[in-house]
matplotlib code that plots the C-alpha trace (Angstrom):
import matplotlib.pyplot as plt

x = [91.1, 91.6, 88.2, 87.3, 84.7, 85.9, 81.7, 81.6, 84.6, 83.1, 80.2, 82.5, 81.7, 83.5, 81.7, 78.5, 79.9, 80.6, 77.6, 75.4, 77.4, 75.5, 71.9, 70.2, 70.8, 70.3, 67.2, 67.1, 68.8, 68.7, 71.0, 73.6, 72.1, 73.8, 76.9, 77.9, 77.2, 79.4, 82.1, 81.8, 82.0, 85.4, 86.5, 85.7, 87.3, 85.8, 88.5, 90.3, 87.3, 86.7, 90.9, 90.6, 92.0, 89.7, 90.6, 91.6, 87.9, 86.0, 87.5, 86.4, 83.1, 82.0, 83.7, 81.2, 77.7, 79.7, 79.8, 75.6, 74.8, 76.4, 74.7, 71.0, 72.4, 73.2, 69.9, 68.1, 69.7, 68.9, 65.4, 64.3, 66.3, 64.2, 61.1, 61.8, 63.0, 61.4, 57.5, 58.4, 57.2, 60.0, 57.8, 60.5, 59.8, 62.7, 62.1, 62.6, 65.6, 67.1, 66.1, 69.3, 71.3, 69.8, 69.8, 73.8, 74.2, 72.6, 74.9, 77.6, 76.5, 76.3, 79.9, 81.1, 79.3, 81.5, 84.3, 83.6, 82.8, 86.3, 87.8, 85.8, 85.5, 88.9, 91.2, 91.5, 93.1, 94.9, 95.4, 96.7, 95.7, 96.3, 98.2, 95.6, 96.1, 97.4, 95.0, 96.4, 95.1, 94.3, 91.9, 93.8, 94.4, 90.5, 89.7, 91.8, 90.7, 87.4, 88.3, 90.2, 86.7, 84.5, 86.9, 87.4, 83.2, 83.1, 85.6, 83.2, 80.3, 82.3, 83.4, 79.8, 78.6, 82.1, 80.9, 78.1, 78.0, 77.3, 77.5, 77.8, 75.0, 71.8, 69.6, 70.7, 68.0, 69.7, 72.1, 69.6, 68.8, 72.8, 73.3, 70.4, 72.1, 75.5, 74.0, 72.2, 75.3, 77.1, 74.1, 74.9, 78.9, 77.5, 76.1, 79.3, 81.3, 79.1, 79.1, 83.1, 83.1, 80.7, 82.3, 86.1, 85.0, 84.3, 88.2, 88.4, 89.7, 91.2, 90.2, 93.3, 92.7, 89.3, 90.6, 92.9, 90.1, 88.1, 90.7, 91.1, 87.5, 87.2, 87.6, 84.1, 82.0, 81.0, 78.0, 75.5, 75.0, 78.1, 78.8, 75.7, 77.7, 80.8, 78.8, 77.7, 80.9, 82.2, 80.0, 81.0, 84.4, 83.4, 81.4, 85.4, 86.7, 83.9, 84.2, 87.6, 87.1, 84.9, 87.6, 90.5, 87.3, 87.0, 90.9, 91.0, 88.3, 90.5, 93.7, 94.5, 94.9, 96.8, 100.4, 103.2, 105.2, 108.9, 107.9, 107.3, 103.8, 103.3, 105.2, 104.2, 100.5, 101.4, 103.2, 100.2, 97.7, 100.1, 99.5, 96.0, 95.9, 98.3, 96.1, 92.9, 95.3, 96.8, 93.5, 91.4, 94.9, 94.1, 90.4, 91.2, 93.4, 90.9, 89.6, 87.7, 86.0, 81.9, 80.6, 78.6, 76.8, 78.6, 81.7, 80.8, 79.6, 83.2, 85.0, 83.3, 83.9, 87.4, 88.1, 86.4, 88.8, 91.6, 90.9, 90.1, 93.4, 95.5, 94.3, 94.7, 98.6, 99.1, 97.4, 99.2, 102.2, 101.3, 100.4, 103.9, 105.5, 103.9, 104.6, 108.4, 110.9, 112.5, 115.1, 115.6, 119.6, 118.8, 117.5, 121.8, 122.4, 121.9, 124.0, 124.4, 124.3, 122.2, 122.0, 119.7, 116.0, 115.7, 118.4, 120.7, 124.5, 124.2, 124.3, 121.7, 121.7, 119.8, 120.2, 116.9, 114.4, 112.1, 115.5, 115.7, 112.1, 112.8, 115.4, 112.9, 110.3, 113.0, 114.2, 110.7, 109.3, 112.5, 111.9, 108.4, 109.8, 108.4, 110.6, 112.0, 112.1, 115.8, 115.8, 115.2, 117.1, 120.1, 119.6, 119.5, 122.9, 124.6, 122.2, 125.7, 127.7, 125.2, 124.2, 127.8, 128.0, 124.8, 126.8, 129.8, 127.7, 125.9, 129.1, 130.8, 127.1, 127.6, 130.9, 130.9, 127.5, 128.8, 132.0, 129.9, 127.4, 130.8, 132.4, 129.7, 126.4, 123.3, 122.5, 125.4, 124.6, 121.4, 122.4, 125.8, 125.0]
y = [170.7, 172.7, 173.2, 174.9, 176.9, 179.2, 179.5, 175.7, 176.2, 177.4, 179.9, 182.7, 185.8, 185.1, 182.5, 184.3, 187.0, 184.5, 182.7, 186.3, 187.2, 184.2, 184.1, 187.4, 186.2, 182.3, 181.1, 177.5, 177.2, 173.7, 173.9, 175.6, 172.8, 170.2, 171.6, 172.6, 168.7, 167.6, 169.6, 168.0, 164.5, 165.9, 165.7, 162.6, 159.4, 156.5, 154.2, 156.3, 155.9, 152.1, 151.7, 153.2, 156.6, 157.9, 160.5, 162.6, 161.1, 162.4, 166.0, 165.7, 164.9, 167.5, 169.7, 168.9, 168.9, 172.2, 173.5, 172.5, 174.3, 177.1, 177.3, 176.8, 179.5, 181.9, 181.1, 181.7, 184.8, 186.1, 184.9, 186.8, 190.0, 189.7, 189.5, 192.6, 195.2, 193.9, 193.7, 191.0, 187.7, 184.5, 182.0, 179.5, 175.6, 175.4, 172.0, 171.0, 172.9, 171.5, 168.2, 167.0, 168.8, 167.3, 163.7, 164.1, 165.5, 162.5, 160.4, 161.9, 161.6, 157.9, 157.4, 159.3, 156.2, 154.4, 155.4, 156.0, 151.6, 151.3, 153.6, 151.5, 147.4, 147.7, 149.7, 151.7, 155.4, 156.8, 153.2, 151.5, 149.7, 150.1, 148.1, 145.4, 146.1, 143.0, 141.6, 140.2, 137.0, 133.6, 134.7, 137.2, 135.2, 134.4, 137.9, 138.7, 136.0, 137.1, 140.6, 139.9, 137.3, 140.4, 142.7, 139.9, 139.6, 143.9, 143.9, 140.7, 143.6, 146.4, 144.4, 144.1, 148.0, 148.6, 146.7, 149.0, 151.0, 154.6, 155.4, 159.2, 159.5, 160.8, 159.4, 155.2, 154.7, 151.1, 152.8, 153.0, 149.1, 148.3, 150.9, 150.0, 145.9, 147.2, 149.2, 146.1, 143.6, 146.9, 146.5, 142.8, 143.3, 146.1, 143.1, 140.9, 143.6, 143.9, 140.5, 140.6, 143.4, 141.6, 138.6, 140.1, 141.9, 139.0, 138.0, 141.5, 141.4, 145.2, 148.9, 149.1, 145.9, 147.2, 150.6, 149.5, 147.0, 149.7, 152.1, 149.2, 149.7, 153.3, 154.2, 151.9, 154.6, 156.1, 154.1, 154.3, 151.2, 150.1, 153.4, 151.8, 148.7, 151.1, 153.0, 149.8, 148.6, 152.5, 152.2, 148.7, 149.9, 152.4, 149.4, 147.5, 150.8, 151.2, 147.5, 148.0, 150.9, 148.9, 146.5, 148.9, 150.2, 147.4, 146.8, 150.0, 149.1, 146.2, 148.1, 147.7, 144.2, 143.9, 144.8, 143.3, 140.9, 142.1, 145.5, 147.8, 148.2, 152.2, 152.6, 149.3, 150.3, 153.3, 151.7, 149.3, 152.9, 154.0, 150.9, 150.8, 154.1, 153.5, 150.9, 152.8, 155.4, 153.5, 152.8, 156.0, 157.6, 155.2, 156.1, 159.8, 159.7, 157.5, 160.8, 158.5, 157.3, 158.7, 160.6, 158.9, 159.2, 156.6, 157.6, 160.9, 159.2, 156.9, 160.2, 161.5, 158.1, 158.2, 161.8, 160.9, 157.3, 159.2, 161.6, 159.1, 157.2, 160.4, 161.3, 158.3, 158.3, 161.8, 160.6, 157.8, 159.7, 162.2, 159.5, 157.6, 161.2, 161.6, 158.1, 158.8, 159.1, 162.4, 161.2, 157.9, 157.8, 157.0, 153.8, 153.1, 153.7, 150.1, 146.9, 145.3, 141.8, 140.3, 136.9, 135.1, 134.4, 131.2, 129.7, 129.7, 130.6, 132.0, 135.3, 137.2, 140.6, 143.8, 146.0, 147.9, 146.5, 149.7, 151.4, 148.8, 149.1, 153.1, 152.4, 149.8, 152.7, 155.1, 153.3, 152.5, 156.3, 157.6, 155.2, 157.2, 160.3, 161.5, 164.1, 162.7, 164.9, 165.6, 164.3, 160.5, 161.3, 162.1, 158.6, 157.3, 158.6, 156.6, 153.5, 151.4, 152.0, 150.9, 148.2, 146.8, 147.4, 145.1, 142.6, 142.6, 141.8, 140.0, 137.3, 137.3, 136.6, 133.2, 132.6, 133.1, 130.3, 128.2, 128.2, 127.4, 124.9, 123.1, 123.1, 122.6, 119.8, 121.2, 119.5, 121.8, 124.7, 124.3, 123.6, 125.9, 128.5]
z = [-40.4, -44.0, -44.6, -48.2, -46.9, -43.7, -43.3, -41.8, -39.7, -36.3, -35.4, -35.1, -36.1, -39.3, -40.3, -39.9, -41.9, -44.6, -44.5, -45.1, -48.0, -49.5, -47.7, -49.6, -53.0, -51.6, -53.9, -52.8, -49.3, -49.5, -51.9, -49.1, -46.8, -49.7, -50.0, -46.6, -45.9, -49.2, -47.7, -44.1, -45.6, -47.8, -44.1, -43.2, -43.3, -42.6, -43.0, -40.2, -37.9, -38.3, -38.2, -34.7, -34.9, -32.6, -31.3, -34.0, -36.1, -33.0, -33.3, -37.0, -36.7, -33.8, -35.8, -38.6, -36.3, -35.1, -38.9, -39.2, -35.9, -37.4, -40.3, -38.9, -35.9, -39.0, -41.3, -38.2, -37.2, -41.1, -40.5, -38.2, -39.2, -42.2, -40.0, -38.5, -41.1, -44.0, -45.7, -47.4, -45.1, -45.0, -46.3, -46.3, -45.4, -42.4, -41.6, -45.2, -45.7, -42.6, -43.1, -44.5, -41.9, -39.4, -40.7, -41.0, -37.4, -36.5, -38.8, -37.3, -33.6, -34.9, -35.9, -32.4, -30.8, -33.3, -31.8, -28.4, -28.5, -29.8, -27.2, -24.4, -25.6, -28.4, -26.5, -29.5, -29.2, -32.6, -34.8, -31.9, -28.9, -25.4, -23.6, -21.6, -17.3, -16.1, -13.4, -10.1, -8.2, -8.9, -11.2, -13.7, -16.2, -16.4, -16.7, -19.5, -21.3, -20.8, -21.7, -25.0, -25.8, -25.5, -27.8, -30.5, -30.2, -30.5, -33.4, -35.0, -34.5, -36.2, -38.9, -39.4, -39.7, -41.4, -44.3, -44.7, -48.3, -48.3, -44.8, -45.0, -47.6, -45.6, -48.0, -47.0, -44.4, -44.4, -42.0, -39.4, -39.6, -39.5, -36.6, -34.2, -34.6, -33.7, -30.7, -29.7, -29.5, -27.6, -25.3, -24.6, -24.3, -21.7, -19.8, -19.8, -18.3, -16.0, -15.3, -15.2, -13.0, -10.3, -10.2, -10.4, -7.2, -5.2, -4.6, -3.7, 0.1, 0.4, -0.7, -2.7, -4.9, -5.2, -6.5, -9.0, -9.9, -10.7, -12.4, -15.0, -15.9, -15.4, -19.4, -19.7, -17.2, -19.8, -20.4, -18.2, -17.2, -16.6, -14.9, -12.3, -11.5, -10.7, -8.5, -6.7, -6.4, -4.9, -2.7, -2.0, -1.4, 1.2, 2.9, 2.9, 4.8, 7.0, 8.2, 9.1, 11.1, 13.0, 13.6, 15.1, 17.3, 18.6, 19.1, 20.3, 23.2, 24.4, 24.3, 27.8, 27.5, 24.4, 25.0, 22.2, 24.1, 23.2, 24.1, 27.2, 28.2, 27.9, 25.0, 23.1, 23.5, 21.8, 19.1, 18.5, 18.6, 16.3, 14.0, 14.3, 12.9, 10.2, 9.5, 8.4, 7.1, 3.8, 2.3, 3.1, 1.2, -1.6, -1.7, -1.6, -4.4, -6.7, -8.5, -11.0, -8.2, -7.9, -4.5, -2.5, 0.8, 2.2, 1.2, 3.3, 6.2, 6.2, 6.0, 9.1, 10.9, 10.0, 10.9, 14.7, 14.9, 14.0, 16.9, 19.4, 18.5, 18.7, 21.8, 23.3, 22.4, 23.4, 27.2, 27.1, 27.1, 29.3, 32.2, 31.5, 32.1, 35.6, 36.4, 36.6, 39.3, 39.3, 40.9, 39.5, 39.7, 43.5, 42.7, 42.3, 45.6, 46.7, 47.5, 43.5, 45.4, 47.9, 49.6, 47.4, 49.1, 47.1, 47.8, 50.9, 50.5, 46.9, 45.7, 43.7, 41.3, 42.9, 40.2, 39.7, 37.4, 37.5, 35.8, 33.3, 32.2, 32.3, 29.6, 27.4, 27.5, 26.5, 23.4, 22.3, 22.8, 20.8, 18.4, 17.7, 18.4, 21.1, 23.3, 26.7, 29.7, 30.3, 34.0, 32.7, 29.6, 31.7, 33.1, 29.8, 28.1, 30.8, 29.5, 28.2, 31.2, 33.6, 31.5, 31.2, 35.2, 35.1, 33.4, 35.0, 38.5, 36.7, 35.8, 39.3, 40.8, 38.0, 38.6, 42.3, 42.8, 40.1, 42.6, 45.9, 43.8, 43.1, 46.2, 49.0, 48.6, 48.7, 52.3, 53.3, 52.1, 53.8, 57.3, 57.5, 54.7]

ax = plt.figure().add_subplot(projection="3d")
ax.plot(x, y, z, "-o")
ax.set_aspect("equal")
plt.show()
């Protein structure tokens, strides 16, 4: 900012320096009061402001309340050295002088509002606004019409205080009439969000919708009572998580039973451990990573919760595991040394496979606990190198078993196979 007076810059040292040079000879302070004011509004642009440059009209203006702290920081400094080194009393009136000064620091606290209600309900940043998030579901569409009805309704409002004449003079106690209105109507497109914010939340079926719900009205925390609803609906959130924990505990209690059909049974209860875990795991992830999101007590107490599942579930693979390891055969290879084909039990002058089905469900496990890369002792992983030759040996048997009963089915009647089979 090129001010013209380096005094109104900052409270440096400086500007203190600056200011001095003026305070001895000063006869009427309020007359510094008047000018450092007249060369804060210099800075000022109001059309900037109510165009939505923001950003750059909020730097402004705190640099302008900065510039009037600095100037009552340095009077009062000079005050009181003249209290203690000279005879003279400071029978200046400090509320008088100030009274100006003060009036515009709250003008200009007023127009930060201004902006800070573009940045939240207009999207506005420097001129331009932000893109609108695009809300998922059945009911995104509704929401965004509801959003862009409650910036055309904010801009309807701002319209309103733009038209105001002499904003910047102190003196236009109009201005506090045309203000308190436009903070009103904020206050009631305060309560529509809200509204939008409960109701969006109700399709909410997941922590991560209900983050990225949230994230999209993050930028409106900053007033308070929206801020509350947020809150509500964190805490909400950690109710979601909590829930689910609850539900893999309760898988997790029934494990024994549950077993996925096209898999082994040690190593497909680990797989589905492994899932359960995987399933609280994604949205506590999500939930760490929400930064924007409040702390909570509940949010703590999920964390514990989730720490203790987590080291229930990875205990119970790493038994799991360890009881399938002792469970094995050293010497499983001796499970070969047996006739491939037997007379079949069921039926009289057929033949029937013997190949081991404890080895075949040793190979099953095998596959599966590679899968989740878990290490293999090397006496079943020996076993297991030779998996395709013995499985084509399997085959093999398996098709002169077929051929050679599809032979005898075709050649003898049943009644004979009975009586001379």
């Amino acid at each position: 900012m090129a001010w013209e007076w380096q005094s109104c810059k900052s409270s440096s040292g400086g500007a203190k320096r600056n200011l001095n040079h003026y305070l001895p000879n000063l006869a009427e302070p309020e007359i510094m009061s008047s000018e450092i004011i007249r060369q804060c509004c210099r800075q000022i642009s109001l059309d900037r402001i109510f165009q939505g440059y923001v950003i750059s009209s909020k730097q402004i203006l705190n640099d302008c309340i900065q510039c009037c702290l600095a100037w009552k920081e340095l009077y009062s400094h000079n005050s009181q050295l003249h209290h203690k080194y000279s005879s003279q009393g400071w029978s200046l009136d400090e509320i008088s002088i100030f009274a100006l000064v003060d009036a515009f620091v709250q003008r200009c606290k007023g127009l930060i509002e201004v902006c800070e209600c573009q940045q939240q309900f207009a999207r506005y940043e420097e001129g331009e606004r932000v893109p609108l998030p695009v809300f998922a579901g059945r009911q995104g569409s509704e929401v965004t019409q509801r959003l862009l009805y409650i910036e055309a309704t904010f801009d309807n409002c701002l319209q309103v205080l733009r038209s105001v004449k002499d904003i910047l003079d102190v003196g236009n106690t109009s201005w506090h009439k045309d203000f308190s209105s436009f903070c009103a109507k904020v206050k009631d497109l305060e309560v529509m969000i809200q509204n939008l914010i409960t109701s969006t939340f109700e399709t909410v079926n997941c922590v991560e919708e209900g983050v990225q719900l949230l994230d999209m009205f993050q930028h409106l925390s900053g007033r308070e009572a929206i801020k509350r609803t947020i809150d509500r609906k964190t805490v909400d959130l950690y109710a979601l998580l909590s829930a689910e924990l609850n539900n893999v505990n309760m898988v997790m209690n029934r494990m024994s039973s549950l077993t996925p059909p096209h898999m082994p049974q040690n190593a497909g209860q680990v797989h589905l451990i492994r899932a359960l875990r995987s399933r609280i795991e994604r949205p506590m992830e999500v939930l760490r990573r929400a930064h924007f999101l409040p702390q909570t007590s509940s949010g703590e107490d999920v964390n514990v919760n989730y720490a203790n599942l987590c080291q229930v579930l990875d205990e119970k693979v790493r038994r799991k595991f360890t009881d399938w390891i002792q469970s094995l055969n050293k010497e499983c290879l001796r499970s070969l040394d047996q006739p491939l084909m037997i007379r079949c039990k069921a039926h009289a002058g057929l033949l029937d496979i013997n190949f081991n089905k404890t080895l075949l469900k040793l190979f099953n496990e095998i596959h599966y606990w590679e899968r989740m890369l878990f290490e293999i002792p090397h006496y079943v992983s020996e076993v297991y190198q030779r998996k395709e030759e013995l499985h084509n040996l399997r085959e093999n048997v398996l098709l002169v078993v077929r051929d050679y009963n599809r032979l005898v089915w075709l050649t003898f009647s049943p009644a004979y196979l009975q009586t001379n089979l």
